[in-house]
DSSP file (Angstrom, degrees, kcal/mol; ACC not computed):
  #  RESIDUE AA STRUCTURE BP1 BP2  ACC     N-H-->O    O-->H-N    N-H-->O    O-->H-N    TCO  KAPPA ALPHA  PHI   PSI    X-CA   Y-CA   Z-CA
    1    1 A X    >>        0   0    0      0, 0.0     3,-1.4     0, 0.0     4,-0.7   0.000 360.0 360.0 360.0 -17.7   -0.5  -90.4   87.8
    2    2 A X  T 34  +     0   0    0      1,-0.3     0, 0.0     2,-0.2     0, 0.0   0.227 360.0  57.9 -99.6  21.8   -0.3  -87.0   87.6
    3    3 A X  T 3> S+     0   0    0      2,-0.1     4,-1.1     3,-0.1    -1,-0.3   0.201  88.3  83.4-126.1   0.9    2.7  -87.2   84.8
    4    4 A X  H X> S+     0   0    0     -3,-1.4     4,-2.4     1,-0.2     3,-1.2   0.987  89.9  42.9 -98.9 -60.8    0.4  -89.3   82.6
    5    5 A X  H 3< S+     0   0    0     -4,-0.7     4,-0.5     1,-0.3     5,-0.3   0.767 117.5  50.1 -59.5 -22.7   -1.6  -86.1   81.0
    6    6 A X  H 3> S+     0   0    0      3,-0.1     4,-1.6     2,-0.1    -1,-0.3   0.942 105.0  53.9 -59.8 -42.1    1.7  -84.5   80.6
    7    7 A X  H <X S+     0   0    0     -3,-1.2     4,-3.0    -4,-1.1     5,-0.4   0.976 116.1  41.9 -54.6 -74.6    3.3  -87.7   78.9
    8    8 A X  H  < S+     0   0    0     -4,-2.4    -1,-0.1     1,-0.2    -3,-0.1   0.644 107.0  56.5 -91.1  14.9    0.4  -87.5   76.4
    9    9 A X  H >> S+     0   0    0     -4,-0.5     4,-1.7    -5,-0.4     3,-0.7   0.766 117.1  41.4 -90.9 -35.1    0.2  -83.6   75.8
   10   10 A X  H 3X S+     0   0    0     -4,-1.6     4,-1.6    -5,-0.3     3,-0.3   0.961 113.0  47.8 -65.8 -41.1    4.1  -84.0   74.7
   11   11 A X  H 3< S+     0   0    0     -4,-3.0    -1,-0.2     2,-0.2    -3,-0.1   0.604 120.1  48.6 -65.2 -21.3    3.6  -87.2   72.8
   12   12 A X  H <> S+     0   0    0     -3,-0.7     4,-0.6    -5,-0.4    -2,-0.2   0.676 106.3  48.5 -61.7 -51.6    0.5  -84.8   71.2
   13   13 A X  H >X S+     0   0    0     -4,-1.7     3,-2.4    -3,-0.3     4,-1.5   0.960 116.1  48.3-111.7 -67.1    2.0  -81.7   70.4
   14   14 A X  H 3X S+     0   0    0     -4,-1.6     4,-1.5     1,-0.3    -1,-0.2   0.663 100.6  56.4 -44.8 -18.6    4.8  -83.8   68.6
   15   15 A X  H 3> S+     0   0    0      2,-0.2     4,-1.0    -5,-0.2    -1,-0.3   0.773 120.4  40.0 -85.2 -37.0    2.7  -86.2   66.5
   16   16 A X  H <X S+     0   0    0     -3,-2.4     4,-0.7    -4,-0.6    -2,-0.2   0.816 107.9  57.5 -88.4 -32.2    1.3  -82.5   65.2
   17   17 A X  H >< S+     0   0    0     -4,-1.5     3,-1.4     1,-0.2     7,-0.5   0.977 111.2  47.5 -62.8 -52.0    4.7  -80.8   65.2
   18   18 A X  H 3< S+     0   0    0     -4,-1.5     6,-0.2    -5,-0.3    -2,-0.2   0.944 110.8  48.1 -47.7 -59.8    5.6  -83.8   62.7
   19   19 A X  H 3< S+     0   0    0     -4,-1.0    -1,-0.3    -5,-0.1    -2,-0.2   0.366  86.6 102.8 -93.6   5.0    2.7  -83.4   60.6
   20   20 A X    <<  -     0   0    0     -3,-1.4    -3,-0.0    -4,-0.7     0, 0.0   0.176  58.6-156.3 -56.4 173.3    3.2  -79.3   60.3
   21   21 A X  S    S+     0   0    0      4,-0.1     5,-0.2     5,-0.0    -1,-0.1   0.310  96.9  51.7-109.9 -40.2    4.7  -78.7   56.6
   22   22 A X  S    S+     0   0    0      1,-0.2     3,-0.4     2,-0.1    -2,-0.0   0.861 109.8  50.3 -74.8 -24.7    6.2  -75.2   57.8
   23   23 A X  S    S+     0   0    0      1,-0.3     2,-1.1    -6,-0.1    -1,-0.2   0.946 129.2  16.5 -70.5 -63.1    8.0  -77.2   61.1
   24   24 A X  S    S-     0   0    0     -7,-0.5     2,-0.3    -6,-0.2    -1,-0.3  -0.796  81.1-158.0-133.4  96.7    9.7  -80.0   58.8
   25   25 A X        -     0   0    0     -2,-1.1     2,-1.3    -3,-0.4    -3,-0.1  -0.450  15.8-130.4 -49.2 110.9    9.8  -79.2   55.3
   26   26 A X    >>  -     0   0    0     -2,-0.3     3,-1.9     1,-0.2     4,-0.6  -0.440  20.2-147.1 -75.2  99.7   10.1  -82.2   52.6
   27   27 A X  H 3> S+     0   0    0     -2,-1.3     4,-1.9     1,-0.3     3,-0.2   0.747  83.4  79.4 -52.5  -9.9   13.1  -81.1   50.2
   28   28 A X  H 3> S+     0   0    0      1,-0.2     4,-2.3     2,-0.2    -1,-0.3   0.698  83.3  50.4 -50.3 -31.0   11.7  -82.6   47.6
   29   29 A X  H <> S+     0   0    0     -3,-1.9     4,-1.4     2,-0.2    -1,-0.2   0.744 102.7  57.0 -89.5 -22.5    9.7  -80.6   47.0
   30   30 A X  H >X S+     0   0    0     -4,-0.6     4,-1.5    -3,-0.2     3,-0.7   0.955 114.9  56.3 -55.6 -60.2   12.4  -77.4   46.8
   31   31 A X  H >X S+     0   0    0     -4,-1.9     3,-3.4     1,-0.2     4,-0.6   0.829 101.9  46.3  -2.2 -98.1   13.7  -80.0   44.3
   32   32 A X  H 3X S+     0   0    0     -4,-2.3     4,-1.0     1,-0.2     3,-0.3   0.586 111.8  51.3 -50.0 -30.2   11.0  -80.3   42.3
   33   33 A X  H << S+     0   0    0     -4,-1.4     4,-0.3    -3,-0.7    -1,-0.2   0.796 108.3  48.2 -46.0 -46.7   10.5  -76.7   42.0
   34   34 A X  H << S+     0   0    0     -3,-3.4     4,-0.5    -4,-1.5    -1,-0.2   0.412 109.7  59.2 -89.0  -5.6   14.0  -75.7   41.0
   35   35 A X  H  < S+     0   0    0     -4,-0.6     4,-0.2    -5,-0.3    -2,-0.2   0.654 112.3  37.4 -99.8 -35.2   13.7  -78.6   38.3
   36   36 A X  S  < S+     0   0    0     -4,-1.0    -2,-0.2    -5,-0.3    -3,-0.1   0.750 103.3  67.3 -81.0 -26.3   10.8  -77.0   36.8
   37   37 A X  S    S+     0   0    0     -4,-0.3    -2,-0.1     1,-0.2    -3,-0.1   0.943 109.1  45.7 -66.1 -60.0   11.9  -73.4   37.2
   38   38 A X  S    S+     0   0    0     -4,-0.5     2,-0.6     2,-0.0    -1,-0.2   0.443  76.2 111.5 -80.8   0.0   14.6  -74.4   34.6
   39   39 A X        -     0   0    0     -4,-0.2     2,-0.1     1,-0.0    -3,-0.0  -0.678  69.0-127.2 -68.1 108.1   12.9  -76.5   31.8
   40   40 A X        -     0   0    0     -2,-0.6     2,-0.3     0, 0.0    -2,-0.0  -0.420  16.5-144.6 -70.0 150.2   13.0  -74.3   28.7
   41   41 A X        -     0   0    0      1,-0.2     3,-0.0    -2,-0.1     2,-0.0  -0.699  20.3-118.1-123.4 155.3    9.6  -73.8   26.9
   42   42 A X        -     0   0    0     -2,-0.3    -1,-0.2     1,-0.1     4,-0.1   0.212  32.8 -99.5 -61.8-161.7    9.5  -73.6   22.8
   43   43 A X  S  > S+     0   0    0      2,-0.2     4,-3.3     3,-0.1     5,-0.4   0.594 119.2  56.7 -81.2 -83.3    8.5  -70.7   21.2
   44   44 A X  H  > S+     0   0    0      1,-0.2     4,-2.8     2,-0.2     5,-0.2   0.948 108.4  49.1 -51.2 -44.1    5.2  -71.5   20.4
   45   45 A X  H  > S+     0   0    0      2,-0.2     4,-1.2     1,-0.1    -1,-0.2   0.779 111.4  49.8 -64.8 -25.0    4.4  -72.2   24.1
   46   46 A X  H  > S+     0   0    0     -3,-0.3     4,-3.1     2,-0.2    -2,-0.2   0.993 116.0  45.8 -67.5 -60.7    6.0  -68.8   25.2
   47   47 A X  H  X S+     0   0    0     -4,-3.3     4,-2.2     1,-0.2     3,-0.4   0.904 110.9  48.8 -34.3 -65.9    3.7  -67.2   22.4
   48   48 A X  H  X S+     0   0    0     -4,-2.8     4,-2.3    -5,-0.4    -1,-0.2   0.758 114.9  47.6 -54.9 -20.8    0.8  -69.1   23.4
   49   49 A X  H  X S+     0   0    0     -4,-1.2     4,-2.9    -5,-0.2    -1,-0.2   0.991 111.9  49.0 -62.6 -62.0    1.6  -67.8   27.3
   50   50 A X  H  X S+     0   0    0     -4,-3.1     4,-4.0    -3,-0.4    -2,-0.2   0.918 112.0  45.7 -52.9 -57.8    2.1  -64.1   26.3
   51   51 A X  H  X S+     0   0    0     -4,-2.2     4,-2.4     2,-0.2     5,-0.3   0.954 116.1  50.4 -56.2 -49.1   -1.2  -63.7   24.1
   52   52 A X  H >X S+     0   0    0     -4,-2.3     4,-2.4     1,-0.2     3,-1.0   0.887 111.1  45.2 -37.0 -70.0   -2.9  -65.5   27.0
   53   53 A X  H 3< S+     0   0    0     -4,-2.9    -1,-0.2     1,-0.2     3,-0.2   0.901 114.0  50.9 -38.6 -56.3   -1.4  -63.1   29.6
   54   54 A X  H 3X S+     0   0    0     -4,-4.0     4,-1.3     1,-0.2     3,-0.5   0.811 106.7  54.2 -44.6 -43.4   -2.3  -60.3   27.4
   55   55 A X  H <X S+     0   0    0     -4,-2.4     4,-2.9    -3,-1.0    -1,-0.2   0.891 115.2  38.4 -57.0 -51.1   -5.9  -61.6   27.0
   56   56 A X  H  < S+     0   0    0     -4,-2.4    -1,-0.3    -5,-0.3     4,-0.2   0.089 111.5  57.5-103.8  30.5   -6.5  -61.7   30.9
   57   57 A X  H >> S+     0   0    0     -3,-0.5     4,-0.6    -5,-0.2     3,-0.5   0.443 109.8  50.1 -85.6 -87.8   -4.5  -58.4   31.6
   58   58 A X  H 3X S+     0   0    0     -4,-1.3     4,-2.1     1,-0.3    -2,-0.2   0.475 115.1  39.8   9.9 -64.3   -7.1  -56.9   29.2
   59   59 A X  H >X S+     0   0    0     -4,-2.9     4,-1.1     2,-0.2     3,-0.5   0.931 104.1  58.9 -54.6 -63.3   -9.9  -58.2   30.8
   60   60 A X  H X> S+     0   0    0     -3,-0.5     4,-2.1    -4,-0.2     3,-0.9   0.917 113.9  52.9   0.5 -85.2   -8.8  -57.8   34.6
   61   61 A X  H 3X S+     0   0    0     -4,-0.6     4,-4.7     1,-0.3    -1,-0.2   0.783 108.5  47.3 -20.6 -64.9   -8.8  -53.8   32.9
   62   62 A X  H <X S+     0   0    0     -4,-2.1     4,-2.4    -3,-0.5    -1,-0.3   0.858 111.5  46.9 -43.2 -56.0  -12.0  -54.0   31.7
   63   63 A X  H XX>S+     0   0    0     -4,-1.1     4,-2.5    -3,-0.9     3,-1.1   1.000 109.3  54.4 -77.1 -58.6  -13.6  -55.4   34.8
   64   64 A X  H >X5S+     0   0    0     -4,-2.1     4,-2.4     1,-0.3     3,-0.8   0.878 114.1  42.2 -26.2 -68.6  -11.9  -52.8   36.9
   65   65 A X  H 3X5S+     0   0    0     -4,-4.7     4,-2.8     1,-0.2    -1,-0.3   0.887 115.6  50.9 -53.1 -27.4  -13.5  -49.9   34.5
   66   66 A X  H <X5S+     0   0    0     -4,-2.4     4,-0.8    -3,-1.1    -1,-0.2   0.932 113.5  42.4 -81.8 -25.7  -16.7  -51.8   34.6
   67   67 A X  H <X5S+     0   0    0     -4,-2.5     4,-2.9    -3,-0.8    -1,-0.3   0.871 112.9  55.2 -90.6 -40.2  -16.5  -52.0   38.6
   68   68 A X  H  <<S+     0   0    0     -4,-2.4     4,-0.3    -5,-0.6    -1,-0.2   0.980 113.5  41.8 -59.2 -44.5  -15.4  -48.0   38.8
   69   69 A X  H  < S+     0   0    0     -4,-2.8    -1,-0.2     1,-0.2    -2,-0.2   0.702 119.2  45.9 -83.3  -3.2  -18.4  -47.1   36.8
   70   70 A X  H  < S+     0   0    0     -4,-0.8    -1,-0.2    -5,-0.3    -2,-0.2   0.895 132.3  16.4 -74.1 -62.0  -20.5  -49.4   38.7
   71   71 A X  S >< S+     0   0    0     -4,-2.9     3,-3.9     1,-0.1     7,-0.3  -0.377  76.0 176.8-123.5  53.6  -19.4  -48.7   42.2
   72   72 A X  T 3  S+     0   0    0      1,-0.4    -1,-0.1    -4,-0.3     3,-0.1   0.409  86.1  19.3 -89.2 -10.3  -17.6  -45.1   41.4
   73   73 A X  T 3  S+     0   0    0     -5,-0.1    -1,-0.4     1,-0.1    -5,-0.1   0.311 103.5  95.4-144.3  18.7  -16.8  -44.6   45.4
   74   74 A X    X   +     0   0    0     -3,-3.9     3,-2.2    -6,-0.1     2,-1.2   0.185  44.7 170.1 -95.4  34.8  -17.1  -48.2   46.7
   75   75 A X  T 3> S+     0   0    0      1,-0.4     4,-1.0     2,-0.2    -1,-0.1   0.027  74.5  42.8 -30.2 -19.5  -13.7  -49.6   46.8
   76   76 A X  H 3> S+     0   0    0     -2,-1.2     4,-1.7     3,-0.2    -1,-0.4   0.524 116.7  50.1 -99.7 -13.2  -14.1  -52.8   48.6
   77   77 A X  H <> S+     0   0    0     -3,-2.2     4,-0.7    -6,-0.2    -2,-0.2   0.771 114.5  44.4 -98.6 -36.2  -17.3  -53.5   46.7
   78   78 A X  H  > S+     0   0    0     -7,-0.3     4,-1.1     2,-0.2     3,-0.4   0.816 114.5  51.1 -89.2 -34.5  -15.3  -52.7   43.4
   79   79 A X  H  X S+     0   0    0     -4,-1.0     4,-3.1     1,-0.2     3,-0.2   0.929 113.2  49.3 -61.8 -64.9  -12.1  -54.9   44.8
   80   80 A X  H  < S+     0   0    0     -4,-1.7    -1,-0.2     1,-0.2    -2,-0.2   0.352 106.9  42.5 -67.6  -0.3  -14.5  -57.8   45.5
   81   81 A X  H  X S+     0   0    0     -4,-0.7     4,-2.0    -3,-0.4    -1,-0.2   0.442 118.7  61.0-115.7 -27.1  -16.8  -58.5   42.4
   82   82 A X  H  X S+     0   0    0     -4,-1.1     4,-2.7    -3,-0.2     5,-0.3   0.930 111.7  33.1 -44.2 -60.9  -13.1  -57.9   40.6
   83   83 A X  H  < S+     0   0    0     -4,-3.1    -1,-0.2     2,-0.2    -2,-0.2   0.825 115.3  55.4 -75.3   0.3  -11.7  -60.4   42.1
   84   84 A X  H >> S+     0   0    0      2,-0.2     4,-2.2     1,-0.1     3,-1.9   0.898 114.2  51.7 -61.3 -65.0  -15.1  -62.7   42.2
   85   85 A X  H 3X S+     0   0    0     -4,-2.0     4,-1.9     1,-0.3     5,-0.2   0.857 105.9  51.2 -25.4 -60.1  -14.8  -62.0   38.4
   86   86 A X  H 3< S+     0   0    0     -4,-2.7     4,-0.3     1,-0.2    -1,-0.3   0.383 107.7  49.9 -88.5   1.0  -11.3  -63.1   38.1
   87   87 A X  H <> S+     0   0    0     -3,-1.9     4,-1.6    -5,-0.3    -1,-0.2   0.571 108.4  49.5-111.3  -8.7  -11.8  -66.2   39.7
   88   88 A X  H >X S+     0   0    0     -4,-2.2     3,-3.7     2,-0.2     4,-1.4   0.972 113.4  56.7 -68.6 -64.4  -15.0  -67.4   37.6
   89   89 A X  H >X S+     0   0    0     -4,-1.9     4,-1.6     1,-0.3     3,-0.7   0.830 107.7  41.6 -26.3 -85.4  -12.5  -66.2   34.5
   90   90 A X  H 34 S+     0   0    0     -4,-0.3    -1,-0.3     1,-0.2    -2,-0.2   0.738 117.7  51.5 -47.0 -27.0   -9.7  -68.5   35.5
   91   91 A X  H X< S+     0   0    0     -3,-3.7     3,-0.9    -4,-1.6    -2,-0.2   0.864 102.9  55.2 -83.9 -25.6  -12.3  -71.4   36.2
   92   92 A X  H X< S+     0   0    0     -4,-1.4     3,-4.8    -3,-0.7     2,-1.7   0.980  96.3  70.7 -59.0 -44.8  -14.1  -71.1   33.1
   93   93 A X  T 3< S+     0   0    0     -4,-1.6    -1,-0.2     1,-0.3    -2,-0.1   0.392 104.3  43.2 -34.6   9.5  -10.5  -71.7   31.3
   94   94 A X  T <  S+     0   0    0     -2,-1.7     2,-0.4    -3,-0.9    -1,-0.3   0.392  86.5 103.8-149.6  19.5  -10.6  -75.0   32.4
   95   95 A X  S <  S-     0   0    0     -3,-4.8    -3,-0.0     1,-0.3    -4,-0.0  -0.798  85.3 -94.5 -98.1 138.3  -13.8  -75.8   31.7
   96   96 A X        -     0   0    0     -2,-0.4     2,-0.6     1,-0.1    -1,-0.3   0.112  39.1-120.7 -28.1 160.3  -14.4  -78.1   28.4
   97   97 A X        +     0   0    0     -3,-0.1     2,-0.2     4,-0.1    -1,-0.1  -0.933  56.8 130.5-121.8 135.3  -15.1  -76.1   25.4
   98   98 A X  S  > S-     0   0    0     -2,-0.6     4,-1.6     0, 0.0     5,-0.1  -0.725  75.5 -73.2-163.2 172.5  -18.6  -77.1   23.9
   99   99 A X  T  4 S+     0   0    0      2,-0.2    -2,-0.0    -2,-0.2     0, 0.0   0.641 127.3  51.0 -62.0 -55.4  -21.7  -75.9   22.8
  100  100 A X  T >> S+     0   0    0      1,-0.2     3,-2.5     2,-0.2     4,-0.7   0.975 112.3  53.8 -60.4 -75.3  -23.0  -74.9   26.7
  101  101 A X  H 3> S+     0   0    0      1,-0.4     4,-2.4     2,-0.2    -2,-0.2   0.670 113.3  36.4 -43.4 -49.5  -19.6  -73.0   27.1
  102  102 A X  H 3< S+     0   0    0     -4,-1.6    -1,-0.4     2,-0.2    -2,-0.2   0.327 107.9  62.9 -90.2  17.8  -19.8  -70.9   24.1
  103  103 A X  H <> S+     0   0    0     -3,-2.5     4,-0.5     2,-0.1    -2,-0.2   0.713 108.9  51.2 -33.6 -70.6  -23.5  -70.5   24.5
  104  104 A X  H >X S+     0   0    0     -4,-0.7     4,-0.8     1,-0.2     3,-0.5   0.815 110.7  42.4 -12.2 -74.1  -22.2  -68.8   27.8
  105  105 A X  H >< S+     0   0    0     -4,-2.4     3,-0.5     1,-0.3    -1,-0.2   0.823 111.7  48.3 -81.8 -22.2  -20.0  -66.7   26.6
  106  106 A X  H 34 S+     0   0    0     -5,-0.2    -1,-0.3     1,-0.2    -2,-0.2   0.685 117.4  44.9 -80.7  -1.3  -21.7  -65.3   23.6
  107  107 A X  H << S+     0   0    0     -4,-0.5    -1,-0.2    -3,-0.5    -2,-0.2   0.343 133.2  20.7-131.9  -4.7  -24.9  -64.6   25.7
  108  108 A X  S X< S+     0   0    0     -4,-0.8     3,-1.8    -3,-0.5     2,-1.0  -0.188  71.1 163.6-156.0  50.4  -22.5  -63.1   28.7
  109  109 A X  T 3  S+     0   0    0      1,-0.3    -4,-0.1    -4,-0.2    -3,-0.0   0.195  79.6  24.1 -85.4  29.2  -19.2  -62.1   27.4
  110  110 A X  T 3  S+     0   0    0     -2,-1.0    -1,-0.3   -48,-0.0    -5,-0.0   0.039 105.4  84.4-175.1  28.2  -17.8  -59.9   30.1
  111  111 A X    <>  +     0   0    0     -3,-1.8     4,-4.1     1,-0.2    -2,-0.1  -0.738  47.4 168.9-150.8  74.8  -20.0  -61.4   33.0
  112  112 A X  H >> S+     0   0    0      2,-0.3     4,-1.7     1,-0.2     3,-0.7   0.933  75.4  60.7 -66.3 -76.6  -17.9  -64.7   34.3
  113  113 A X  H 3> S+     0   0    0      1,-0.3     4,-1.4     2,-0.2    -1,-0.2   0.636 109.0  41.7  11.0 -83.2  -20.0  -65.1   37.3
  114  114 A X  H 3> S+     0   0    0      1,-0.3     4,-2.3     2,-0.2    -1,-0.3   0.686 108.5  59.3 -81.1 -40.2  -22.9  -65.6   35.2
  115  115 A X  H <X S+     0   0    0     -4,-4.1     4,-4.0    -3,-0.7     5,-0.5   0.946 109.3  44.3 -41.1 -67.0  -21.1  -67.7   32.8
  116  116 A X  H >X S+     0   0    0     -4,-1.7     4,-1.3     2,-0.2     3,-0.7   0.840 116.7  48.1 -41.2 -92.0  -20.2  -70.4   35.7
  117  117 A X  H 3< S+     0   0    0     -4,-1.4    -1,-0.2     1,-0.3     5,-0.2   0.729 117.1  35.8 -24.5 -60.2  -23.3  -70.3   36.9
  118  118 A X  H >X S+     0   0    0     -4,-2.3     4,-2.2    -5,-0.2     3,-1.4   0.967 114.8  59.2 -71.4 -37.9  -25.1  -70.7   33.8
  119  119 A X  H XX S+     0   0    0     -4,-4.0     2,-3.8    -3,-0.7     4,-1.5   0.957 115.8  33.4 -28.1 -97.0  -22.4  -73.1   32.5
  120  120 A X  H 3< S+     0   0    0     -4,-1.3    -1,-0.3    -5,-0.5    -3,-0.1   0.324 116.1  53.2 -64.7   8.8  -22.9  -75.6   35.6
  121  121 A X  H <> S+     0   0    0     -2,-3.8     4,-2.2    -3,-1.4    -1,-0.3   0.632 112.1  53.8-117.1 -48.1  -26.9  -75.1   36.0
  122  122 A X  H XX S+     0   0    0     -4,-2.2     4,-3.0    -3,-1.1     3,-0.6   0.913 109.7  44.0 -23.8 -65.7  -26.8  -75.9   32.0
  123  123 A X  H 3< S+     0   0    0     -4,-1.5     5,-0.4     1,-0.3    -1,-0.2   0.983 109.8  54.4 -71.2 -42.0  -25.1  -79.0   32.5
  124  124 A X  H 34 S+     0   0    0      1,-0.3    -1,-0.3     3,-0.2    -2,-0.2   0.695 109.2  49.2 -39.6 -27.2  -27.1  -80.2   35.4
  125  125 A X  H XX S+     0   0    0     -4,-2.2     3,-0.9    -3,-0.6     4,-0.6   0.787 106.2  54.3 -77.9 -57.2  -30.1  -79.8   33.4
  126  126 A X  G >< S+     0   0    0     -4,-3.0     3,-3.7     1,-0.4     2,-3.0   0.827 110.3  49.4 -69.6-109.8  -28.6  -81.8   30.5
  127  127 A X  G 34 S+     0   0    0      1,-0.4    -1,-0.4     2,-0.3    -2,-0.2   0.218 108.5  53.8  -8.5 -11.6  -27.8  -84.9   33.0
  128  128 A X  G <4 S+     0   0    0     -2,-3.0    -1,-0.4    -3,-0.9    -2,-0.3   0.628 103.1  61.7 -96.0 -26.7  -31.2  -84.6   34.2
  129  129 A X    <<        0   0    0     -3,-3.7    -2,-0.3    -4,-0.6    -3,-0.1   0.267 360.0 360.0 -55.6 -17.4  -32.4  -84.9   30.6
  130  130 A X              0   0    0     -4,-0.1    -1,-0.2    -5,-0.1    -3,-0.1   0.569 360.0 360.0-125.1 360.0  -31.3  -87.9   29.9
């Protein structure tokens, strides 16, 4: 009896060792990676990439000065409403663009936070309206 809670911590810790990703890796997915890496993009997609990149390095800048003159010796306070910033940024991009959205942005153009926020309180509203 006393081998039966041993039996089913080994039969346990394997059943999780299996279900790990980092213990047993699927190659498929190194596949799929290396398959993608190498797909050549047009021109016009490269373009559209670069101005994009250009746009949100630009910004990223901006919010960094906004956050120095904000919080001129608080460095974790200036690190974290950047990067709070930068993730509203990257979510609005994938948010539709409509009326509410550029409503948003003309009325907050350098305040992503507040954009999301207003964005999503907007639509909630709307859906409750009708």
């Amino acid at each position: 009896m006393r081998t039966r809670p041993f039996t089913i911590a080994i039969i346990y810790a394997s059943i999780l060792a299996s279900c790990n990703p980092t213990v047993n890796p699927k190659p498929e997915q190194e596949f799929y990676y290396k398959t993608t890496e190498e797909q050549p993009i047009s021109p016009e997609e490269q373009k559209a990439y670069d101005e994009a990149l250009g746009e949100r390095t630009e910004i990223i800048r901006k919010l960094k000065e906004n956050a120095a003159r904000d919080w001129p010796d608080d460095y974790t306070t200036q690190e974290y409403w950047v990067n709070e910033e930068i993730d509203a940024y990257d979510h609005m991009l994938t948010v539709p663009d409509d009326e509410i959205k550029r409503n948003a942005q003309r009325d907050w153009p350098l305040d992503f936070t507040t954009q999301k926020y207003w964005y999503y309180e907007q639509i909630e509203a709307k859906e409750r309206m009708k």
